[in-house]
Structure formats: structure tokens, C-alpha cells
C-alpha positions in Angstrom: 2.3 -29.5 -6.7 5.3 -28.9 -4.5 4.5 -26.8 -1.0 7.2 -25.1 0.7 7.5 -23.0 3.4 9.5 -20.0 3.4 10.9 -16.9 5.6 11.6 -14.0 4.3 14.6 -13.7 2.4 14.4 -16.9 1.2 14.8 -18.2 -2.2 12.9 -20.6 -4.5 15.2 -21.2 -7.4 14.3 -22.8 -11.2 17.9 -23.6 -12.6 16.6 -25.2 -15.8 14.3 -21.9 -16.6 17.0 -19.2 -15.1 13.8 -18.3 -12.5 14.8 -17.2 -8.8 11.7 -16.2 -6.2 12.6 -14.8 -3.5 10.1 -13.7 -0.5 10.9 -10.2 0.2 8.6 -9.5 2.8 5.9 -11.6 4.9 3.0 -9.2 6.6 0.5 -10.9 8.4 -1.5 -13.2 6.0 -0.1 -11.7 2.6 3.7 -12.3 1.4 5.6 -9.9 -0.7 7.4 -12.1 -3.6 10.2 -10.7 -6.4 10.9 -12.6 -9.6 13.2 -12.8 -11.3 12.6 -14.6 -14.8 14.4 -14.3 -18.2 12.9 -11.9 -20.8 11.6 -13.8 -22.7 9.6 -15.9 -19.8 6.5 -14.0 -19.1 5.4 -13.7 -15.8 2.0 -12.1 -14.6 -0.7 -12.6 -11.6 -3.7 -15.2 -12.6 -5.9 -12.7 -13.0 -4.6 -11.2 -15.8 -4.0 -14.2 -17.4 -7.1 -13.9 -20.0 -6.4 -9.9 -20.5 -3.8 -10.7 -22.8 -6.1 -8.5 -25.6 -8.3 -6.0 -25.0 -11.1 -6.3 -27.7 -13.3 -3.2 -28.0 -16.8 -3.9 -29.9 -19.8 -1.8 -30.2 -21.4 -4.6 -27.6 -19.7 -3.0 -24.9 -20.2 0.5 -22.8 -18.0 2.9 -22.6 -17.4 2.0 -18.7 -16.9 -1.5 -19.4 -14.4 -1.0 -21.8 -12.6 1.9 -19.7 -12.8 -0.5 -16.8 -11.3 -3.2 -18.4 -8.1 -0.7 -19.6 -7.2 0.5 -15.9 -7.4 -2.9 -14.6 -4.7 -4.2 -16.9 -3.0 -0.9 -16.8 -3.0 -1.6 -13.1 -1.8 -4.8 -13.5 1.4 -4.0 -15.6 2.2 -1.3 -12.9 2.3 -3.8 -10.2 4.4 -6.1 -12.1 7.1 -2.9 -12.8 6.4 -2.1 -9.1 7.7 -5.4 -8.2 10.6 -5.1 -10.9 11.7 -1.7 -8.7 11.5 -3.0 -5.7 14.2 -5.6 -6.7 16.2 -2.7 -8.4 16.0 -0.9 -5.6 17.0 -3.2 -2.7 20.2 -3.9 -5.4 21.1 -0.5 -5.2 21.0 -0.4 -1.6 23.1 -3.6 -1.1 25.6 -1.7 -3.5 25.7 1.5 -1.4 24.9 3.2 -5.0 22.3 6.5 -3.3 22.3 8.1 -7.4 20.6 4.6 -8.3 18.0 4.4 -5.3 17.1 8.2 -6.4 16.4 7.2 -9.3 14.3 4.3 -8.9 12.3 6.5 -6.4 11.6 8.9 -9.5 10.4 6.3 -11.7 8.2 4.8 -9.3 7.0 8.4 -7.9 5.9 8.6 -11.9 4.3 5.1 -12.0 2.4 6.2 -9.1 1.0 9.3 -10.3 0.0 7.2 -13.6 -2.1 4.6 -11.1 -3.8 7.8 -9.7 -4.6 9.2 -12.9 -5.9 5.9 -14.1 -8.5 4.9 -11.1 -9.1 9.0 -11.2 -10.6 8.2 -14.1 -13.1 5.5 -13.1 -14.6 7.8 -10.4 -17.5 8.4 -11.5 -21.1 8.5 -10.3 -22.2 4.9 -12.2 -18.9 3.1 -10.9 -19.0 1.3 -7.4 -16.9 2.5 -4.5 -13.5 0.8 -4.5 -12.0 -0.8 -1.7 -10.4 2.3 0.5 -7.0 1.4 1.5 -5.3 1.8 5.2 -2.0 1.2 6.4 -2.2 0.4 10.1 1.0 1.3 12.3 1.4 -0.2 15.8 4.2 -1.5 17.7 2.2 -3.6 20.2 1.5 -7.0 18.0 -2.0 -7.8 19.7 -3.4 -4.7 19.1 -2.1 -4.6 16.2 -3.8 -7.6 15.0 -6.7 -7.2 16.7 -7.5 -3.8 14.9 -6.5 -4.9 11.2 -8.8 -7.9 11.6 -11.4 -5.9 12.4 -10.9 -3.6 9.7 -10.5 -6.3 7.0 -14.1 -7.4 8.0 -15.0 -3.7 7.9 -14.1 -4.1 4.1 -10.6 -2.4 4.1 -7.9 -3.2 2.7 -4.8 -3.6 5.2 -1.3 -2.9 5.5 0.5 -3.4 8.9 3.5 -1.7 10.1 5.9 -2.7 13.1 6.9 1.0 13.9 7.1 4.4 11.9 10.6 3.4 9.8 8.6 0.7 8.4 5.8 2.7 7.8 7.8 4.8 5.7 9.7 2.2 3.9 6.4 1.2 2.5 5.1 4.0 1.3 8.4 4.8 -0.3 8.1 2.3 -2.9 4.0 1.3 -2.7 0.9 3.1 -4.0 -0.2 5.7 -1.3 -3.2 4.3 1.1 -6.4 6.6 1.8 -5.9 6.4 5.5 -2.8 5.8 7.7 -3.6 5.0 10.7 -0.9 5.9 13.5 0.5 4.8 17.7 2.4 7.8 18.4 4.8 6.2 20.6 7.1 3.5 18.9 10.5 2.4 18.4 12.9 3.8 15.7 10.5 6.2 14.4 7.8 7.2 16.9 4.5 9.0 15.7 5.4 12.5 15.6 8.4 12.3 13.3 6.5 10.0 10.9 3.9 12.8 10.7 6.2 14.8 10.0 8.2 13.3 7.7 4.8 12.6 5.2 3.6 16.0 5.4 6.7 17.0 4.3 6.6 14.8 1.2 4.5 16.4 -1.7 4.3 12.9 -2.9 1.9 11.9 -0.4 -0.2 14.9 -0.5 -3.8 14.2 0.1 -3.1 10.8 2.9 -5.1 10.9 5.5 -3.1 10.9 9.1 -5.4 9.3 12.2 -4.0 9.2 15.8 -5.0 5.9 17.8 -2.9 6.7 20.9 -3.2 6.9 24.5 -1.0 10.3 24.2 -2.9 13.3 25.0 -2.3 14.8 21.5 -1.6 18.5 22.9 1.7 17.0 24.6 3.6 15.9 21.6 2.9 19.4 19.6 1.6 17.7 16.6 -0.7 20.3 14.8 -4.6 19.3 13.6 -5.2 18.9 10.3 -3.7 19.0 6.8 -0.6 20.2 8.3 -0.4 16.8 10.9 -2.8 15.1 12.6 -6.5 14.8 10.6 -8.3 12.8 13.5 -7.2 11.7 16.9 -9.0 8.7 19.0 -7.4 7.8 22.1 -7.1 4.6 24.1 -8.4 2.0 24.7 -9.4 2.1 21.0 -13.9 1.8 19.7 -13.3 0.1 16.3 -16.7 1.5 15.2 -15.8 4.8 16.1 -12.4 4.5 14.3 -14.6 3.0 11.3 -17.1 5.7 11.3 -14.1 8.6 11.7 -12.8 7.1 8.7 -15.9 7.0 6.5 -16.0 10.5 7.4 -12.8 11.5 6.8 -12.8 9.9 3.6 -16.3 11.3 2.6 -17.7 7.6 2.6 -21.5 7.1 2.9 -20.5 3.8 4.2 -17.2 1.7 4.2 -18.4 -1.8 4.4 -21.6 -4.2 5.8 
């Protein structure tokens, strides 16, 4: 096995199979990789590696079976997700706006078939699936601090640098539950951000969650649907962060 170690941008190239990776984006422990691969060289995560058939019997439930559909449906939208996101960093290397547009449509469509599909495991027999947060906070310690504590919570975790990243993310990515939001950061600082998602029909329905030391009257950011669902203030209570989030969410409980 060879082990390499790579910074973003880099490049792993396979000149005999025409196969270039290429590390698009390193966030905390998880990297963010594009591949490029000839057609006819199939490429797919491990884990779908033994869904290349879906056999249907009478021996299984209905749930099993639908189960087993969204997870590979899942799976073939991450793998055109990643295709877009090369697509789309392309176009915007080439200054071509009419291409990035329409990249954004596809996705927006991908997207809305990913919500349709896990819409349709909801139900009262299927476990709770892992709710998904995208943290946003300019000061690194914190920042770290917070997402590790949520990742034991049971989250899943995205981190942000500042609010331009933020929205970069969810630009091209599946929408997270919960966003959780500094108000005061570089480039794009809290109160544009929240404006600039409830402004977006796309991302209807995300939940928007204030950890700031701002007194949230000053900035004129409105409660609820319309801006701000939840505001804690500094020095941050992780369990009371947790618990607003359960409740925003309509959790029971998040994690153990």
C-alpha cells in the first residue's frame, strides 16, 4: 500500500489507467476528494461495493427492501455530487456563469431527489438517522472544541471558517438540519449569511442557531422562520446547545 500525504489541491495521478485524484477540500478529520476516471473504470465508495444488485424476494420486508433502494440511490447521488462539484469548479476556472447556473440546477434537482428518498424512510418503525449540523466559527479553538463535542453528541459535523464558506457549502452539498452560526466573522459575518439562506427557497426548512456573544437585538436579525430560530450567547453550555437542538429539531433525544 502506498501512503501519501496531501494538501488540498493536490493531485494523485494513475497515468497507465487515465485516473487523476485530486483533494478538493480538507475539513478537520474528513477530506473532500474528486475523481476523475475513464468511463469505462468504475469508481464507487466500499460500501457499496456488494450493492451492485438489488434482489427483492418474498424473504424480505417491505422496509428492508425500501431501505436497501435509498441507500444505493444515496450512494449514486453522492458519486454525481462529486462529478458536479468538479464540473463546477471547471466552470468557475473558465469564468463560464451560464455553466455554473446550470450545474447549480442539476444539483438543486439531485437534492430534492435525496429528500424525497430518506422522506420516504421516515416512518414510525425506522430508527432516527443521524441529524446533520454545519458548525460556523471563525475562532479555530472554539471551533473545534464545539464540533468535538457534538460528534460525541452523535451529530454529524461540518465546519466552516466564516459565513462565505458556509455558503459555498451548502451551494453544492445536501442541506444540514441545523446550522449553527458566530455572528461576527470575516468576509461574511452572521447577519448577511442569515440572510442570504432565508432568502434561498432551496434551503427552506434549515434550522438557523445563534452561538454569539452579540446581544441579538443589536444586529436587527428577526426570531424565527424569517432569521434567527434559537440564540445562545457566550461563553457557550454544550448541553444546552444540545438540548436546543433536540428541541428545535423535535428530537426525543439526539445521542447517549
Amino acid at each position: 500500500m502506498l501512503v501519501l500525504s496531501r494538501k488540498e489541491s493536490d493531485r494523485v495521478l494513475f497515468p497507465t489507467l487515465g485516473i487523476t485524484v485530486e483533494v478538493l477540500r480538507i475539513q478537520g478529520n474528513t477530506a473532500r476528494l474528486g475523481i476523475d476516471a475513464p468511463a469505462d473504470v468504475p469508481v464507487v465508495r466500499h460500501e457499496l461495493v456488494d450493492l451492485k444488485s438489488l434482489l427483492f424476494t418474498t424473504d424480505q420486508d417491505d422496509q428492508q427492501q425500501l431501505s436497501r433502494l435509498v441507500h444505493a440511490v444515496n450512494g449514486r447521488l453522492a458519486l454525481a455530487a462529486e462529478q458536479l462539484n468538479l464540473l463546477h469548479r471547471h466552470f468557475e476556472e473558465t469564468g463560464d456563469a451560464r455553466g455554473q447556473e446550470l450545474v447549480t440546477r442539476v444539483f438543486n434537482q439531485l437534492r430534492g431527489l435525496e429528500k424525497e428518498s430518506q422522506q420516504a424512510l421516515d416512518t414510525e418503525t425506522q430508527p432516527p438517522r443521524t441529524a446533520r449540523a454545519l458548525l460556523v466559527e471563525d475562532d479555530v479553538n472554539q471551533r473545534q472544541l464545539l464540533a468535538s463535542y457534538l460528534q460525541l453528541r452523535g451529530f454529524e459535523i461540518t465546519t466552516a471558517s466564516d459565513g462565505q464558506d458556509a455558503l459555498d457549502f451548502l451551494s453544492l452539498h445536501a442541506m444540514p438540519d441545523v446550522v449553527l452560526l458566530d455572528m461576527h466573522m470575516p468576509r461574511c459575518d452572521g447577519k448577511r449569511f442569515v440572510e442570504s439562506v432565508r432568502a434561498d427557497d432551496a434551503m427552506t426548512g434549515i434550522k438557523l442557531i445563534a452561538v454569539s456573544g452579540t446581544n441579538p437585538f443589536s444586529l436587527g436579525i428577526p426570531s424565527g422562520p424569517c432569521g434567527i430560530d434559537r440564540w445562545f450567547a457566550k461563553p457557550i453550555d454544550p448541553e444546552r446547545i444540545v438540548e436546543g437542538i433536540a428541541a428545535e429539531l423535535g428530537l426525543p433525544a439526539v445521542a447517549v
